[in-house]
N, C-alpha and C positions, 0 to 999 in steps of 0.2 A: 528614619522616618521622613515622608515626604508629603506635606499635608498641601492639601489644595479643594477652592471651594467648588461645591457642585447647586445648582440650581435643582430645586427638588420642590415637588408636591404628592399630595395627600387628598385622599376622597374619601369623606365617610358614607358607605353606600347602605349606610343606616336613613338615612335622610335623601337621600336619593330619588326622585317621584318618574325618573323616565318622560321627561317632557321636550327634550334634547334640543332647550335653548341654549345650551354648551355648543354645540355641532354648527346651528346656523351663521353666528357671526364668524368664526374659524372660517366655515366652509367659503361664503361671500366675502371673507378678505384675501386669506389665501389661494382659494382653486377655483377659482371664478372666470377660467380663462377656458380656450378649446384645446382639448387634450388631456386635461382635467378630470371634467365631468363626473367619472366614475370615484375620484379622490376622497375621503373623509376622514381626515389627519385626526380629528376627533368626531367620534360615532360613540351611541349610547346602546349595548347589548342587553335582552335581557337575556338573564338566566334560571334555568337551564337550557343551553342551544346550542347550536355549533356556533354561530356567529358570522362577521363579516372580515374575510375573505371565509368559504365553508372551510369548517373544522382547523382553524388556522393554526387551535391545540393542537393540534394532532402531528406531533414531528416524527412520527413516522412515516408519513406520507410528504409531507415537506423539507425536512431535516434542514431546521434550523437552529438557530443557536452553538451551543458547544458541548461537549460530551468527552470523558473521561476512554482513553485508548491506549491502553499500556504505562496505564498510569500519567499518563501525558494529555494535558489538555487540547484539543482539538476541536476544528470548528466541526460539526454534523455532516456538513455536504462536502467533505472531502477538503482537500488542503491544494495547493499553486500545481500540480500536477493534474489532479482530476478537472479542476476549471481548464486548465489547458485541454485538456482534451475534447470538452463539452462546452467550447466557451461558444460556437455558433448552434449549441443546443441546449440548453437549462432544462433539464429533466426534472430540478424539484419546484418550477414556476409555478405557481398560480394560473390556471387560463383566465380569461376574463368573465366567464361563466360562474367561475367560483366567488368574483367579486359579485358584478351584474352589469349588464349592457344597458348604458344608462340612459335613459329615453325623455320625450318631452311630447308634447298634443298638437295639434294642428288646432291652438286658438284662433285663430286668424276663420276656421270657419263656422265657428260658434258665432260669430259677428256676423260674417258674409250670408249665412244661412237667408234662404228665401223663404219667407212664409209657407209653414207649412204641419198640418195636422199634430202630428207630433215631435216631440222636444228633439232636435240635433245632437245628434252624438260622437263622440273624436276618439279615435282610435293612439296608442299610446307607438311616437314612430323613433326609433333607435336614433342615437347622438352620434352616434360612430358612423351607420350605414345611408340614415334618414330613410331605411324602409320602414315598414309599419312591422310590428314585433308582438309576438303572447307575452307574458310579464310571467316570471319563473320563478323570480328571486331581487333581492332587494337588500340596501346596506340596514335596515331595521326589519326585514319580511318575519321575523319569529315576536316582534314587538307583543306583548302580553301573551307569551305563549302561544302565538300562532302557528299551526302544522308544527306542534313539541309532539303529537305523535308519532309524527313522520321522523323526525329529524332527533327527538330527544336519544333516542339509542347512538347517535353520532358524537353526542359528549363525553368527551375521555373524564369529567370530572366523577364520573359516576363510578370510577376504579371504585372496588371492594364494596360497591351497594347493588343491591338487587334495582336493575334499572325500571322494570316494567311495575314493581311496585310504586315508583315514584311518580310512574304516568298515571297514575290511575287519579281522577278527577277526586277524592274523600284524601289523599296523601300527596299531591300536587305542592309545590311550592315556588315562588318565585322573586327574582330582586335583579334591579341595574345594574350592568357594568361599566360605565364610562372609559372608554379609552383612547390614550393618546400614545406616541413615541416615548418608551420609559427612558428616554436619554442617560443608558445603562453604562455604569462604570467600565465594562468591560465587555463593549459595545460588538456583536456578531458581524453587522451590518457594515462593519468599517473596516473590518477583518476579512472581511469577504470580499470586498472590492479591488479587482484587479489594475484600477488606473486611477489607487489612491486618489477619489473624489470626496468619499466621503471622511472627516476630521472631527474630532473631539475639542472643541476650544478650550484652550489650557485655563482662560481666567473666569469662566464660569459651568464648562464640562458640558454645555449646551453643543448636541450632535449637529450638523449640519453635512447638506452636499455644494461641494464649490461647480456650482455650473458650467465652468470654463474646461473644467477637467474630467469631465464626466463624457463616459465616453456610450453609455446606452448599455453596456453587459447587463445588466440586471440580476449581478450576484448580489448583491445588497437586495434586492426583494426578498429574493429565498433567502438569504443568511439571517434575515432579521425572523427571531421566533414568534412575532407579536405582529407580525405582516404589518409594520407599519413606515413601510419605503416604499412608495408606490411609482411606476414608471408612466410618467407621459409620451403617450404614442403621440403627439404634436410635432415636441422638439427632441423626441430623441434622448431624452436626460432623466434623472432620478430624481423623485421632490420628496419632503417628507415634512413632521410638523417641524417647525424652529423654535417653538416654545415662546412666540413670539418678541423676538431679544429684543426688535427695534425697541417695545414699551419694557421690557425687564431693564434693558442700560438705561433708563431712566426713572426708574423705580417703581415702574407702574407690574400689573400682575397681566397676568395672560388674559386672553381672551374669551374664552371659556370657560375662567375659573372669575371673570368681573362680571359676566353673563349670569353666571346662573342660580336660577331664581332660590332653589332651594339654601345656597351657600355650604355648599356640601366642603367644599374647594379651599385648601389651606396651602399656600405658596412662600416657599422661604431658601435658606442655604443651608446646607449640609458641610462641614469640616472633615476631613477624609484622609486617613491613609495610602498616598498611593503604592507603596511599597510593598504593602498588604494587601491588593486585589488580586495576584497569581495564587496567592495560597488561596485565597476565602474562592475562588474561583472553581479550585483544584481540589475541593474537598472530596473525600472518596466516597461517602451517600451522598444526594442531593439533598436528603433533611438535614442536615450537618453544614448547608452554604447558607442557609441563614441565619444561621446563630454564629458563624464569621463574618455574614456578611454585617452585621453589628456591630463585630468589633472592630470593622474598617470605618465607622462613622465615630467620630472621635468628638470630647466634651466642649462645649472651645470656651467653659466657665475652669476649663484646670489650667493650673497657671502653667505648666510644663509644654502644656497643648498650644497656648498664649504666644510661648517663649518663641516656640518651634516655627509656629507658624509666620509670628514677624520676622524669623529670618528666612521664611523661606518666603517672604514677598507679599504677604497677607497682607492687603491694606487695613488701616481702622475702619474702615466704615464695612467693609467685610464682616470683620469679627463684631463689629457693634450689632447688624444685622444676625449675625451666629448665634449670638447670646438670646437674643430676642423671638428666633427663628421658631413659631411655630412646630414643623416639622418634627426639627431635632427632638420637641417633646415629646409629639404622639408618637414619633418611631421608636425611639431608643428608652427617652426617660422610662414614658409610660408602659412602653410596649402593645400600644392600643391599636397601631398601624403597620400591615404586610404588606413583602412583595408580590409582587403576581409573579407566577410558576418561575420560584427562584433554581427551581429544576433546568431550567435552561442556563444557567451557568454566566448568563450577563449583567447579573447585581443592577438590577432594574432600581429605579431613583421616580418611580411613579408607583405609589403605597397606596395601602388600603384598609380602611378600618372597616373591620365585617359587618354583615349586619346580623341585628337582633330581628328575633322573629315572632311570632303568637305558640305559647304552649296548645300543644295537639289534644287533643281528646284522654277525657278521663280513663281510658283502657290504658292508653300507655301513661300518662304518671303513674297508675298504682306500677306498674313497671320498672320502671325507673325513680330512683331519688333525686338526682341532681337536675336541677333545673335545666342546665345546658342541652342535657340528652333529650329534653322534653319539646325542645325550639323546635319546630317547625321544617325550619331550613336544616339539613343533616352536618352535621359538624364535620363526618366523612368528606363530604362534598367540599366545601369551606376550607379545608386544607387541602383536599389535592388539586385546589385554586389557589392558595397561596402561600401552603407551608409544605413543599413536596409531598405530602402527605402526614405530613407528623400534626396529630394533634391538638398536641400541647400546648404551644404557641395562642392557636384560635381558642383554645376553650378557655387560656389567661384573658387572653381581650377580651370574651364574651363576659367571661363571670366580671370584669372589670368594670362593662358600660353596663351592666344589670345592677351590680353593688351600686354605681352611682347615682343610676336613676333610685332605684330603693333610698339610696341614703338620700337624695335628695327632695324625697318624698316626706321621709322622715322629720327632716326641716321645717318643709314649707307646711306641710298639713298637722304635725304633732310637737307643732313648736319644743322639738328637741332631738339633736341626733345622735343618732342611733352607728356610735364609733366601732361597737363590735362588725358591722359591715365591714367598712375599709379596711377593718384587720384582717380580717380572712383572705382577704385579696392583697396583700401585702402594698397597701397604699396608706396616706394618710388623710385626715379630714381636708386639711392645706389643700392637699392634692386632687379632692373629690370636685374641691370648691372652682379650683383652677380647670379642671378639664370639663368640669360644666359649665363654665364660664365660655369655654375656648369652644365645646359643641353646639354651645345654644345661643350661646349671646354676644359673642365674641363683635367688634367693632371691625370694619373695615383693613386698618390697621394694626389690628392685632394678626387676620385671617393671612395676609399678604406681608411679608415682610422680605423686602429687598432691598440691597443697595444698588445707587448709581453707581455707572460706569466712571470709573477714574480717569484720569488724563492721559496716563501714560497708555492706558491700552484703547485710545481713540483712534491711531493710526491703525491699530491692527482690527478694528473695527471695518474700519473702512477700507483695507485692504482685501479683506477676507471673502471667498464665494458668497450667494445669496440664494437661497432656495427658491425656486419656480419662478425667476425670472431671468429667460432664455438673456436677453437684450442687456443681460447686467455689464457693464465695464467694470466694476468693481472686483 
């Protein structure tokens, strides 16, 4: 056993409103520079869509991530020979179409504008070329369903559902996806890179690109299955999100998760296995990688897990943080939080608690008995978003945050609760009390729990690359 902590969050995109005040402070600290433009380390999707970069699910056209090849884990886009061959041609790239050619207005002549009859108007002119450009596509262009007819038949979530009954406006459904770099255990994008730039920090698992060493291939764009390494045609380098360490080594939470409004956003440590990431990696279904990939997050209240961990270098304020960790509960405890397509095989460390939806029309309850099958949003869908397809998983967390809301309806409106709920769902009152506490009312401090950066690892702090900034000496 080889335990070591990982920085991890959680999004309940139950609560979720799509207003992507997550996005703007990211975007204006991080990529705010020329070469950038096109960048959004954090972007809010809705769904059903292909999304930003197009269909970025889609690793058949991309092939990223890892994938099972004679029983041997393997990365999708081929291994140190095929790069070799293709390395002055990336055949599974992204062009920048698929992102969008990121554009700005000629304000300057809305000002200048000379009197005259009717109101001036500015044409939208490319960041890259500064010609004047039609607008195609956009990092939110599907935002509330926009052109989901065009584009909905592009969403691989739709495996095993009749896609065109889901477009049709009376069976339509939709919800956020927030996303950022799952700064994945067993990271594609670091595997992929041929001039070792990109690194895993051993004392908090936060992925980074060292700028110094980064030499422009752009196998880490494709290798990553979440498109979220993205390349600066400026300087020539690879930038991605940082998870923003400078405020985490000081105990503050990210930027996107202090931003936003709804508080969807739960940031903590994970205690982990590393010993156990080949196997739970290597599992032969991909519904089968996450119910291992849980038993690589480990308890850090068992005293065994404790022991281990202080000798393998766990500071206390680690494990005080561990114990305290949000996360660990809605992940593991509760099981109330997914990964996103652990079909990709990189044990993604950015979860997701599903959302609940409005029961459909009286034709289909008399249909169906179970509440769950009656949601809105298809449960099909739901998992082959975050539980390779297995739907077991998702319909535990739904009937979970259903029993609670219920039961805590119970409470507040008929001054007494109603304990047969929590039993059917194999939780208890305690526990009802607690994750309604943690969903709805949770404090600051409860939502974000991390520790400071220790002493000893200040030097490698400061030694270490820095993401999107070409000029770093560090």
């Amino acid at each position: 056993m080889k335990i070591k902590s990982q920085t991890a969050m959680i999004l309940n995109m139950d609560k979720c409103i799509g207003c992507h005040t997550c996005s703007i402070p990211c975007k204006n600290v991080w990529t705010n520079r020329k070469g950038a433009e096109y960048m959004w380390f954090n972007n809010v999707e809705c769904k059903p869509g292909i999304g930003y970069p197009k269909k970025w699910e889609n690793q058949e056209i991309h092939r990223g991530g890892w994938h099972l090849k004679r029983g041997k884990l393997e990365l999708k886009a081929g291994g140190r020979l095929h790069k070799g061959l293709n390395i002055f041609h990336n055949p599974d790239l992204p062009a920048i179409d698929e992102y969008y050619e990121p554009w700005s207005y000629d304000y300057e002549r809305l000002i200048s504008s000379p009197r005259r009859r009717h109101q001036p108007s500015i044409r939208p002119r490319s960041q890259l070329t500064g010609d004047h450009i039609k607008l195609r596509w956009g990092p939110n262009w599907e935002d509330d369903l926009a052109g989901l007819s065009e584009t909905g038949s592009g969403d691989i979530n739709f495996r095993r559902l009749e896609v065109s009954l889901f477009l049709q406006f009376r069976n339509v459904f939709m919800f956020y996806l927030p996303r950022l770099c799952e700064h994945c255990l067993n990271p594609a994008c670091v595997a992929s890179c041929p001039s070792g730039a990109l690194y895993k920090r051993d004392e908090d698992g936060i992925v980074l690109v060292d700028q110094e060493r980064c030499r422009g291939w752009r196998y880490c764009v494709s290798g990553c299955p979440y498109k979220k390494v993205y390349f600066n045609w400026k300087t020539g380098r690879a930038e991605k999100c940082i998870f923003c360490y400078p405020r985490t080594e000081a105990g503050l939470t990210t930027l996107c998760a202090h931003t936003c409004v709804g508080r969807i956003r739960y940031v903590g440590v994970f205690l982990y296995d590393a010993d156990r990431i080949a196997a739970a990696a290597s599992m032969i279904s991909a519904a089968e990688v996450y119910p291992a990939h849980l038993d690589v997050l480990l308890d850090p209240n068992d005293g065994e897990v404790r022991k281990a961990a202080a000798a393998d270098g766990i500071s206390d304020n680690v494990m005080e943080a561990a114990v305290r960790s949000p996360v660990y509960r809605l992940a593991k405890l509760w099981r109330l939080a997914l990964p996103l397509h652990p079909e990709y095989r990189t044990l993604p460390m950015v979860w997701y608690i599903p959302p609940l939806s409005p029961i459909r029309s009286h034709a289909d309850q008399n249909r169906e008995n179970d509440l769950i099958d009656r949601l809105r949003i298809p449960v099909t869908y739901l998992a082959n978003l975050l539980t390779a397809g297995d739907e077991q998983p998702v319909r535990l967390a739904l009937k979970r945050l259903s029993a609670v809301r219920q039961y805590m309806r119970t409470v507040r409106l008929d001054n007494k609760a109603d304990t047969a709920l929590m039993e059917e769902v194999g939780l208890t009152d305690d526990d009802a009390e607690q994750i309604y506490r943690l969903l709805a009312l949770a404090r600051y401090d409860e939502r974000f729990v991390l520790p400071t950066a220790t002493r000893e690892h200040t030097g490698v702090y400061t030694d270490q690359g820095r993401c999107g900034f070409a000029e770093s000496t560090g």
